[in-house]
N, C-alpha and C positions, 0 to 999 in steps of 0.2 A: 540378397544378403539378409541376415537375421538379425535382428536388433535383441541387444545383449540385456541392456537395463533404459530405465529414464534417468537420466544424470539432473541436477541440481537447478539448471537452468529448464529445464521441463521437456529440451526434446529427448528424443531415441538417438544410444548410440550406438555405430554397425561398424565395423572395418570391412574395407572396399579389399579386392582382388590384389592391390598391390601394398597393400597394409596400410596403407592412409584412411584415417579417422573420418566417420562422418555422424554429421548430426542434424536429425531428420523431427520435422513438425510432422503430424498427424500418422504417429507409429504406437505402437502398443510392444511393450517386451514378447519377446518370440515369437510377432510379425516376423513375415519376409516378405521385401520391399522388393519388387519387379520394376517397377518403372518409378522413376523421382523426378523433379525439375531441379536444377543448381540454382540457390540465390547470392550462396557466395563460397570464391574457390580460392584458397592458398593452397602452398605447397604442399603442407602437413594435414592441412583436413579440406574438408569441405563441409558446406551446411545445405541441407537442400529440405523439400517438400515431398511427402511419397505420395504418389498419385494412381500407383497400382501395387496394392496386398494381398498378397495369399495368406493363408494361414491365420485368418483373424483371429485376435484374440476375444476370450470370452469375457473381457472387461468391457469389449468395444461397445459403443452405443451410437444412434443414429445423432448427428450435431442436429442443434435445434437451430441452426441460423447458417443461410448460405455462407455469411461472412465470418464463421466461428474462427477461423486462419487468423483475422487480422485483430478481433477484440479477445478471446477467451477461448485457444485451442486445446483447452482440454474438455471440452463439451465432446469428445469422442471417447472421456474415460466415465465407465457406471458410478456413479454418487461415493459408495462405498469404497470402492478401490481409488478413488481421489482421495480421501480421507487417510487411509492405510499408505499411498504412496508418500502425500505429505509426512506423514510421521517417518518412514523408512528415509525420505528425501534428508529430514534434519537429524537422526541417528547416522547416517552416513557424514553428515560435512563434519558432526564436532567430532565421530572418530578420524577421522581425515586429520586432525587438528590433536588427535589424539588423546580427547576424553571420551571417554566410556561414559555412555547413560542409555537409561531405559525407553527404547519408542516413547516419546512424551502421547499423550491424548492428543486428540486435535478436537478441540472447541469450535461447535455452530450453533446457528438456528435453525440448521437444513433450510434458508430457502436457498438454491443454489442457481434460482435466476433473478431478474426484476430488484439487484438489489445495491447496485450502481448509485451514488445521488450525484454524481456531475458525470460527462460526457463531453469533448471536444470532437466535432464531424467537418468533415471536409467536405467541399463541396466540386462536383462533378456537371460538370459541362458539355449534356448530351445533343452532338448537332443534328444527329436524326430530326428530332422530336423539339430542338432550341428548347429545352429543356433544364433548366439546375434542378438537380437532384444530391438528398446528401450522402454521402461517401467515404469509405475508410482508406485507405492503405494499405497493399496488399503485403503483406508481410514479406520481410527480406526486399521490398523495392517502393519506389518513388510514386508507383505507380498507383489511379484510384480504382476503387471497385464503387460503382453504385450500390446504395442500397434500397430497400424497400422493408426491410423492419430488423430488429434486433432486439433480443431477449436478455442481453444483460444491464440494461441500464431502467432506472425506474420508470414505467412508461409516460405518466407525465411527461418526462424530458423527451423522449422520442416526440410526444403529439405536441409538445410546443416547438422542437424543431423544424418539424415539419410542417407546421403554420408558417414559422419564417420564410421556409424554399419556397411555400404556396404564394406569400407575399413578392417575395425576389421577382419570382417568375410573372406574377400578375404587371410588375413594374417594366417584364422588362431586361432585370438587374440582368450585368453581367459576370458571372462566376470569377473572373479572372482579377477580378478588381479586390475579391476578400480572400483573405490566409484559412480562416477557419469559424466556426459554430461552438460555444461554448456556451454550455450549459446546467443548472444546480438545481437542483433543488430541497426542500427540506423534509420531513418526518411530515410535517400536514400537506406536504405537493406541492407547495410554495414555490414559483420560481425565478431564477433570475437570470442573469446572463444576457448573451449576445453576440453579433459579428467582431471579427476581427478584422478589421478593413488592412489591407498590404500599406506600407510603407507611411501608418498612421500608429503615433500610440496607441496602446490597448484602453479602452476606457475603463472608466471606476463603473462598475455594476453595483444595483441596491445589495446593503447587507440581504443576510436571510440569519435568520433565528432557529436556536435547536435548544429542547432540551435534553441534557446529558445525565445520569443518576440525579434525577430531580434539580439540577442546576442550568438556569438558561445561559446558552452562547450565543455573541453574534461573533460573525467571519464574513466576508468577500468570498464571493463566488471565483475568484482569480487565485487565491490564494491558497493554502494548504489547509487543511480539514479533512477528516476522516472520511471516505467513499464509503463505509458499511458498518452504520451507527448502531445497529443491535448486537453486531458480534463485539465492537469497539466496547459495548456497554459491559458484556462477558469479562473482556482484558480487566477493564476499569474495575470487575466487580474483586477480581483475584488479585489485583495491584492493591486493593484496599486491607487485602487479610493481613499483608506482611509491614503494612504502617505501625509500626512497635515505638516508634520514638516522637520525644516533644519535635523536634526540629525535622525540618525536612530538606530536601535539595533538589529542585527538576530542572536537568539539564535538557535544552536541547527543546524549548517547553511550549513551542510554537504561540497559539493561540492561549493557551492554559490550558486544555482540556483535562491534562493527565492532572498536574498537582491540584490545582481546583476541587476537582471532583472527589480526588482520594485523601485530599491534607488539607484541606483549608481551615479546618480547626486548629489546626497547628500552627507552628513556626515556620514561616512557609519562605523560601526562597523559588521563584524563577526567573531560568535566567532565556534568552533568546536574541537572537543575531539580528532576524530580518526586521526592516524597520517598520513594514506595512505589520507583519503578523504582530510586534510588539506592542504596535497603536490599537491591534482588538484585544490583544491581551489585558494592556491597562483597561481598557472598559468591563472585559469581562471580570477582572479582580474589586471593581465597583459593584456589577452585576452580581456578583454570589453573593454580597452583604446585603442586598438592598432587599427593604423591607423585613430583617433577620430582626430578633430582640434583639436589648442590648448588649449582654454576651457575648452574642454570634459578633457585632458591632463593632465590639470592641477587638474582637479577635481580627480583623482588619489591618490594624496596625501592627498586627504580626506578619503579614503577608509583603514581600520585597520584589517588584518586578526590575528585573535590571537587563538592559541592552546591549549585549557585549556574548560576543564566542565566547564557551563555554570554558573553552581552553586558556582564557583571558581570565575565571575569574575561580583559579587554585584556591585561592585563598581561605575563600569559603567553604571547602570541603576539610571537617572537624571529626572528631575520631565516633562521638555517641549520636548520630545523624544516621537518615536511612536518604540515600541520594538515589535519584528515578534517572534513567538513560533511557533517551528515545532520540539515538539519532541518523544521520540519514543513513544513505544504502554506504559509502563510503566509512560507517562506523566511526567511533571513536579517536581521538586523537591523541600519539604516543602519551603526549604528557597531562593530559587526564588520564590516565589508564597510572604511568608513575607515580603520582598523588595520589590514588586512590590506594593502592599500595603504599605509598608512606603514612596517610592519617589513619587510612583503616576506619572509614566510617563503620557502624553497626552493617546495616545493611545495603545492598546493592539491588535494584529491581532495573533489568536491563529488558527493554522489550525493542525489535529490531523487527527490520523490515528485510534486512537482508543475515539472515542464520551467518552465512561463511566470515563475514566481516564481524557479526557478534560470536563465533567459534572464537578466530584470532586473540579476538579483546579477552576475551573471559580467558582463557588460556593462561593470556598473563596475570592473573588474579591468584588463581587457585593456591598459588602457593601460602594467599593468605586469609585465600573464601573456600570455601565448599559447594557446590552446587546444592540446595537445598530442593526449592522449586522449578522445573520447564514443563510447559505447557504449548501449544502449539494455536493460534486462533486462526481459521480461515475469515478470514480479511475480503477474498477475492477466490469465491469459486469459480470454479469450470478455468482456473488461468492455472501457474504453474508458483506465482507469487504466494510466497510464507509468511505472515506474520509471525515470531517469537517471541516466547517470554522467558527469563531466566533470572531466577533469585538466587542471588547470593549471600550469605551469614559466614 
């Protein structure tokens, strides 16, 4: 069967002999798929693996990692045509949604491997050999794959992971006793992290330290933080052009990274739910002023971090404001989206992690924004994951 395009989600789609849908990892548009594995089968479709193609396509490229399936299976698409399919990928979902715009760019640094700063690995329990070795999950199942090296994550993390199995194994350990391998590290290699032992809390891991447009962060290695701090930098640099107002608003504002970096001269409002990410936020809102003249200093007491869903705190969204959205894959919530429509701040700067669920939101806007700005950042090459950016005026 032929595979017709790459839909949204990143595999190939084909219709089977009886018109049921399928959707296939490691395919290329106008592949044809001779042989496949099922990893999962309903009525109406199926999802599978193609494991025998004719017809390759001339985008196809050799994957650089036996395990490219389970961490980043688009290492089988050339550089360039990852780039062009992201852009086609999010021109497609918002006409889906039925706005019209232009292929946005898609923003890198071209490195499209080594550029991962955390990693969780499983660990695999070879009785050949009484061996722990670490290990992914083989996509679509439960199941682990061993590995022996991997090219998306920054290598540091690989060679301090694999200190720890060298350790396990020298003790001993038995594989069955730990959930997982989690590991970070920072811009200078710095790392942190550790086991996840079964049916034990996760422990607290040392902060690690970054700086971000000349501003230091700290964050937990456990917690949320950007995976690809150069292109992250790119977003930050283009979030900054459209800051036009005294006041500002970041929803959604995790650690601070976004308003910090782009409004902290300002009137600055963040707001955030989780309670660990709140407690590095207030340090990092001490952190941007420290050591600043008095000015900067004083500008301080313009900055409000507040602890509450977003959707808890309407109130604060004023008509002459430019309010930042970054939130999860699950998007916006109805009544942030009707507030923003009834204050009508100045600006909207919405950047998403998931396009389809930022289509919908913006959707309901337009009747009283324009699309100004979308730009596209690769966040996460060689995978099928989109970062977006979208201004609104």
């Amino acid at each position: 069967m032929e595979i017709e395009k790459i839909i949204p989600g990143g595999q190939g789609l084909a219709t089977l002999d009886d018109g049921k849908k399928a959707f296939f990892w490691n395919v290329l548009p106008g592949e044809i798929v001779e042989q496949y594995e099922i990893t999962k089968q309903k009525s109406h479709f199926i999802e599978a693996i193609a494991t025998k193609i004719s017809r390759p396509s001339r985008f196809r490229v050799e994957p650089k990692d036996a395990c490219f399936l389970s961490t980043s299976p688009w290492q089988i698409i050339d550089w360039s045509y990852e780039k062009q399919l992201k852009s086609e990928l999010v021109t497609e979902i918002f006409r889906e949604h039925q706005i019209n715009i232009t292929p946005p760019p898609v923003i890198t640094d071209n490195n499209s491997y080594f550029y991962r700063n955390k990693m969780e690995y499983s660990l695999y329990y070879n009785h050949e050999t009484a061996k722990i070795s670490l290990a992914f999950h083989a996509r679509g199942s439960h199941q682990k794959i061993p590995i022996a090296n991997s090219s998306i994550e920054r290598p540091e993390i690989l060679t301090a992971a694999q200190k720890i199995i060298d350790d396990l194994n020298s003790r001993h350990e038995d594989a069955r006793k730990y959930q997982s391998l989690l590991l970070r590290c920072n811009q200078n290699g710095e790392i942190s992290g550790g086991l996840y032992e079964n049916k034990k809390p996760h422990p607290k891991f040392k902060n690690l330290t970054d700086i971000i447009l000349n501003q230091t962060y700290s964050y937990s290695p456990n917690g949320f933080f950007q995976i690809n701090l150069p292109v992250y930098e790119f977003a930050l640099n283009e979030i900054k052009k459209h800051i036009i107002t005294d006041h500002v608003l970041d929803l959604y504002a995790g650690v601070g990274t976004i308003g910090l970096s782009v409004a902290y001269a300002h009137h600055l409002i963040l707001v955030e739910v989780d309670k660990s990410a709140f407690a590095e936020l207030e340090k990092n809102c001490k952190q941007v002023f420290l050591g600043q003249d008095k000015e900067a200093s004083q500008k301080a007491n313009s900055v409000l971090p507040i602890l509450d869903k977003s959707e808890n705190v309407l109130n604060h969204i004023k008509p002459g404001q430019t309010v930042i959205l970054d939130p999860p894959r699950a998007g916006c919530d109805k009544k942030l989206i009707d507030k923003l429509n009834e204050a009508k701040p100045r600006t909207i700067i919405y950047l998403s992690c998931n396009p389809t669920t930022q289509a919908r939101d913006i959707k309901l806007l337009l009747n009283n924004y324009k699309i100004t700005t979308i730009k596209t950042f690769n966040f996460f090459p060689r995978t099928p994951h989109i970062e977006n950016l979208v201004v609104l005026c």
